[in-house]
N, C-alpha and C positions, 0 to 999 in steps of 0.2 A: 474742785468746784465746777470747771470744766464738764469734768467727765460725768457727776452729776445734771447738768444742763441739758448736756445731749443724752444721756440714757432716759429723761423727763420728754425730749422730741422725740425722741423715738418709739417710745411708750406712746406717745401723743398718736406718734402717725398709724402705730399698728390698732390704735381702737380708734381712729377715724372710720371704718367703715360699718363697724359697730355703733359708733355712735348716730354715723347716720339711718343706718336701717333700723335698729332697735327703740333708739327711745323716740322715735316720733317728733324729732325736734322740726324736720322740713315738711311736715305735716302742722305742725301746730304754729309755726311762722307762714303757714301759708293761710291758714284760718284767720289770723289775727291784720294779716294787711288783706285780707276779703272781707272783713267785718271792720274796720277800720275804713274800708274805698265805700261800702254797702252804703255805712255810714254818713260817710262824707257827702256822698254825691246823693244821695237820698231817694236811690232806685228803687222801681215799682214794677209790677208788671213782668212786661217781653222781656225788657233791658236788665233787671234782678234775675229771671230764669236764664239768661244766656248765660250771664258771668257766673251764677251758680254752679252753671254745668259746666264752664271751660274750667272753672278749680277744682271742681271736683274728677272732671275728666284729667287734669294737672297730679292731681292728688294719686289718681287711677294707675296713672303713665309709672311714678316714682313706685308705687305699692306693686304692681306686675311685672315691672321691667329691673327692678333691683333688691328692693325688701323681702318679698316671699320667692326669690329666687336665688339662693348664695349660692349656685354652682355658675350663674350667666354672671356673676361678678371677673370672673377669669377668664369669660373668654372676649377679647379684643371687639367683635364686630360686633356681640350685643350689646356692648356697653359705647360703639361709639354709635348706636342706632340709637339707644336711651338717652345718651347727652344731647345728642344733635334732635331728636323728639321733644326734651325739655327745652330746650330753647328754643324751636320754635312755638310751644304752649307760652311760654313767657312771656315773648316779644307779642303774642296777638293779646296775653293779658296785660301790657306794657301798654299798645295802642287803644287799648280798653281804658286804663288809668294808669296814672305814673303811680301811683302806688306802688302796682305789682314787681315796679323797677328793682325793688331792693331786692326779688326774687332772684338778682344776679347772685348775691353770695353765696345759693344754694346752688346755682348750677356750677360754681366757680367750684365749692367743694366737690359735687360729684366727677367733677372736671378732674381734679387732682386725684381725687381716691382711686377711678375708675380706669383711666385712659392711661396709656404709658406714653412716656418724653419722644417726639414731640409735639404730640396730638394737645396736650393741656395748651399749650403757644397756642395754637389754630382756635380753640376755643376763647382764648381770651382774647382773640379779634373780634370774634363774634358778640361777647360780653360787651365790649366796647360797642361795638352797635345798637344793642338794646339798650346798654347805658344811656349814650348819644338821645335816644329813642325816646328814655322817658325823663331826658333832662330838658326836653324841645318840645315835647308832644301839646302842651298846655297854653306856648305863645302863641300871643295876637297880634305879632309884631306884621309887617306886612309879607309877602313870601320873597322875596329876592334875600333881603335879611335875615327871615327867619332860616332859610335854605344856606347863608352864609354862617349863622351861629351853629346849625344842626353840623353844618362841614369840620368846624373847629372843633364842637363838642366831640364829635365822630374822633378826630385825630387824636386828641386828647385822651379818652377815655382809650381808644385800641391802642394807643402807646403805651397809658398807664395799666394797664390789665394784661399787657403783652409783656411787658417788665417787670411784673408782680409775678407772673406767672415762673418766668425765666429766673428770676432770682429766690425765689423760692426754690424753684429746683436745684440751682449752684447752691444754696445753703443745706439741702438736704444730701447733693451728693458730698460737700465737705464732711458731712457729718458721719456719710457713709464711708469717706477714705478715711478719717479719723477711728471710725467703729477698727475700721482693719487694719489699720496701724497699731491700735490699740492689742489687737488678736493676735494680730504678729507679733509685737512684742512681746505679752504675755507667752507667747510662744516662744520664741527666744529665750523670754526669765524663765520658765521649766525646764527648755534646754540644759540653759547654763545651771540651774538647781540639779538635774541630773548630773551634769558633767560633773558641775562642783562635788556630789556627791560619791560619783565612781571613783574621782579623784582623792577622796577623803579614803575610799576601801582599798584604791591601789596603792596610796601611801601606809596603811595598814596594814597593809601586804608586804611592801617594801621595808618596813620596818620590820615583822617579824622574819622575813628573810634575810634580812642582813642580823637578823640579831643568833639565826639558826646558823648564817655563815660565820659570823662572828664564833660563836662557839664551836661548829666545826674548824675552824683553823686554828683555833685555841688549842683543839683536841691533838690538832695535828703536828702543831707547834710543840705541845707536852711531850707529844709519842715522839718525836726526833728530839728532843732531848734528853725525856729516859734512857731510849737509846744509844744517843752519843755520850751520856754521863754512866748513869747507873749499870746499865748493862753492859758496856764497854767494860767499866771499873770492877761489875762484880765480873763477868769472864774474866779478867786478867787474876781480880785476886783470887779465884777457884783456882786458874793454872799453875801460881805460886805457890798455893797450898797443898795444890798435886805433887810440884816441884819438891818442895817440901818434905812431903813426907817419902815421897821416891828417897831422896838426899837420907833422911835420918834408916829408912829400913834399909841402904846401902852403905851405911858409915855409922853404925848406930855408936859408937863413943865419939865421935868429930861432932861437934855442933857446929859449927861455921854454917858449912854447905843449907842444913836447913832454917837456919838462923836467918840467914843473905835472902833465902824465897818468901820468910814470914815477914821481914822488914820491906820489902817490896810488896808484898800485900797489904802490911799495916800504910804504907806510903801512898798506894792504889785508893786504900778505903777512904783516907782522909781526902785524897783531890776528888774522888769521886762525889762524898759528901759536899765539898766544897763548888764543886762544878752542879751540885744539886739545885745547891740553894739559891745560884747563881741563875739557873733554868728557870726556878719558880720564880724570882724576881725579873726576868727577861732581860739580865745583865748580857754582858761583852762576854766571851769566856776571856779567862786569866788569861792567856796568851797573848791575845790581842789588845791586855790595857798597859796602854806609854809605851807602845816599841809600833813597827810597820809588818806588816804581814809577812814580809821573807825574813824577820828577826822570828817571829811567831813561829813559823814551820820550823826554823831551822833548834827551836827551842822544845818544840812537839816531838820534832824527830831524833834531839836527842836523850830526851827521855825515853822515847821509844826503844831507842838502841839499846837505852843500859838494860830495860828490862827484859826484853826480850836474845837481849845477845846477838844481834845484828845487824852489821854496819850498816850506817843512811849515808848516801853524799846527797846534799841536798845546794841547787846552783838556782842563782837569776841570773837571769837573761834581763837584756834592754835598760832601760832606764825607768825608774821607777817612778810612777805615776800617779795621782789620786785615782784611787776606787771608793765606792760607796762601802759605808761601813756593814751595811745589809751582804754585797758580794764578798767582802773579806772574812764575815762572819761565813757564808755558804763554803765559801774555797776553806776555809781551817777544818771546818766539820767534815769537807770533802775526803780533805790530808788525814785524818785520825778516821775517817771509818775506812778509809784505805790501806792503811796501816794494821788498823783493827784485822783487818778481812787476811792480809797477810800474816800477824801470827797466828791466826784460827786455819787457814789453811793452806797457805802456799809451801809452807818449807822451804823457805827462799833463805839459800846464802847471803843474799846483799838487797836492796833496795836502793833508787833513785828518785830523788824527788826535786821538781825545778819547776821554777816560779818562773813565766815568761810577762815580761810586760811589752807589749804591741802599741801600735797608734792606739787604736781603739779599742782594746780588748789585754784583756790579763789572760793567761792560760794557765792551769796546773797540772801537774803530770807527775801520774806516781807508776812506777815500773820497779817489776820486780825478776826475779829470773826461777821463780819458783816452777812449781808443777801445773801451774793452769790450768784449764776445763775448757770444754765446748761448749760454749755462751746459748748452744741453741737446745742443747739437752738441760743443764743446769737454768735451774729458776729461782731468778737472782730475788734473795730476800730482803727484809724490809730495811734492811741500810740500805741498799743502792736503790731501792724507793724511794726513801726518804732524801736523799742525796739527790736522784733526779727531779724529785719535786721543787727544792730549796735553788737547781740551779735555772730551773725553767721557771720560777717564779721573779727569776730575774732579769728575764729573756733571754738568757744564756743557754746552753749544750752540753750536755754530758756524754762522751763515748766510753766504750769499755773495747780491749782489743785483749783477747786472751785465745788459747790452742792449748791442748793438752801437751805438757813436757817442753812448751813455748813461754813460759812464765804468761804474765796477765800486767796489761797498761791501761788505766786508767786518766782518762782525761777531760778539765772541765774546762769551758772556757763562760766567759762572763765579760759584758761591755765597761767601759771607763767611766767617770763621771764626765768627761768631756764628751762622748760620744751619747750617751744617755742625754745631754743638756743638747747636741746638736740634732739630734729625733724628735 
């Protein structure tokens, strides 16, 4: 309701100066109290042609100094020449008849329309004066009295027209800080419409990237455990099979020898499926359910041995600590592609593997005394990628320490749950 009110004053003020110059209304108020005063006083002659000619000279002033002039409306000095000309045209047709008095309204509008703050005040002294003028002009009182009523009238009126004037104007500047409180705000609400909006596309955004990551760690999550199950499982069972069939073309009436590699394949296939199913439902692996991670290795590793025919000693160190079941699952995965990587290529007589538990930190260490490589010509494949990924996504370290005919050490370390809860 408001904001309706003032957009109706504002509308008001910008065709105030339209309404004066166009439709002839201070023109046609001015004919109506000169045929109204003509009237009254019942002029003839001299005294009808003078006042004829001060209105129409009145009428002159308004018509050349404002109406067929809309470019001297802007500029300051002709229009404080126009005002201060119409009033004094008033005040002498004031002195003429009080009639012409009410011709203050008109100068009080061009006063407003015309002049900038705080010239309109200055005029509305002046109004008071001619007011004063034609509230006095007609007593017969004697003059000491009449000169003390004209003094009062006088104060009275330039107080009231000096206050009219002023408070008009503080009502029009609220109106003008409300217009722009208004515009600022409005501003502000597209602001925030935009902000709110980019915010709708960056969470759009943020969704379909977390759902792109989501599925890339999914992807990546699979491929370390294809490769810690399946491919693990199906290498060993091919090597069995090789075994195998080595054993029967070297003994071909003994069945044992390739009996022993195809039972250890059939043994391979089934953990391997087993360890499958376990990946696609993102279980524990078997090693790690109802026992502690160095029961785990020490159960990895001797399966390992029997299969491959080579001794593990497997030790902890320290006192054993809660780990996160995330780092106990990375360290077991660690232990078997390490393992892995040794019957595929070390040639190692023996292997070592030991479980350190520290204040803050688990370590694992797998050593072998095989044939090793130089870490900087060899490019380590996607187990020990995988393996680095799983231990840095824990904030943990994976080194690798190998030399050709130096076997190869592999070591992972990973923080405690106590030290992760102190971070």
């Amino acid at each position: 309701m408001n904001s309706a009110i003032h957009a109706r004053l504002s509308g008001w003020r910008k065709r105030r100066g339209v309404v004066l110059a166009e439709t002839g209304f201070p023109y046609l108020f001015l004919a109506v109290l000169a045929a109204t005063s003509f009237t009254a006083r019942g002029l003839r002659g001299t005294e009808l042609l003078v006042d004829i000619s001060l209105c129409a000279l009145t009428a002159a002033w308004m018509l050349g100094m404002y109406t067929l002039n809309p470019a001297w409306r802007r500029r300051t000095r002709h229009m404080a020449v126009f005002v201060a000309g119409l009033l004094v045209l008033v005040t002498i047709l004031v002195l003429r008849d009080s009639w012409f008095g009410f011709l203050i309204a008109v100068c009080f509008a061009f006063a407003r329309e015309a002049l900038p703050w705080p010239w309109p005040m200055y005029v509305g002294g002046g109004l008071g004066v001619v007011g004063a003028l034609s509230q006095t002009e007609d007593s017969q009182i004697p003059l000491p009295l009449h000169a003390l009523t004209f003094t009062v009238a006088l104060a009275i009126d330039v107080l009231l027209f000096s206050t009219f004037m002023w408070l008009i104007h503080e009502r029009e500047q609220q109106i003008e800080q409300h217009k722009e409180s208004l515009a600022e705000l409005s501003e502000v609400n597209r602001r925030l419409e935009a902000t709110i909006a980019e915010n709708e596309d960056l969470h759009q955004q943020l969704v379909i990237q977390a759902r792109e990551a989501g599925v890339l760690d999914e992807r990546r999550r699979m491929a370390r455990e294809i490769h810690d199950t399946l491919a693990q499982g199906l290498t060993g069972i091919v090597t069995q099979l090789q075994a195998a069939e080595q054993a029967a073309s070297r003994t071909p009436g003994e069945q044992p020898g390739w009996q022993r590699h195809v039972a250890a394949a059939t043994q391979l296939a089934r953990e391997s499926l087993t360890e499958a199913r376990r990946s696609v439902d993102a279980l524990r692996p078997e090693p790690l359910e109802g026992c502690r991670l160095s029961e785990a290795l020490s159960d990895v590793a001797e399966r390992w041995s029997a299969l491959n025919g080579i001794p593990v000693q497997v030790t902890t160190t320290g006192t054993a600590r809660p780990v996160d079941p995330e780092a106990e699952f990375a360290l077991l995965r660690a232990a078997q592609e390490a393992l892995a990587n040794v019957a595929r290529h070390a040639h190692a007589s023996r292997v070592g593997v030991t479980i350190s538990y520290m204040e803050n930190e688990v370590a694992l260490d797998v050593r072998d005394d095989g044939v090793g490589f130089d870490p900087v010509l060899i490019d380590h494949g996607f187990g020990l990628v995988a393996m680095r990924q799983r231990i840095a996504a824990l904030s943990g370290t994976l080194q690798i320490e190998a030399e050709p005919g130096g076997g190869t050490a592999i070591s992972a370390c990973v923080p405690t749950v106590s030290a992760l809860a102190s971070s």
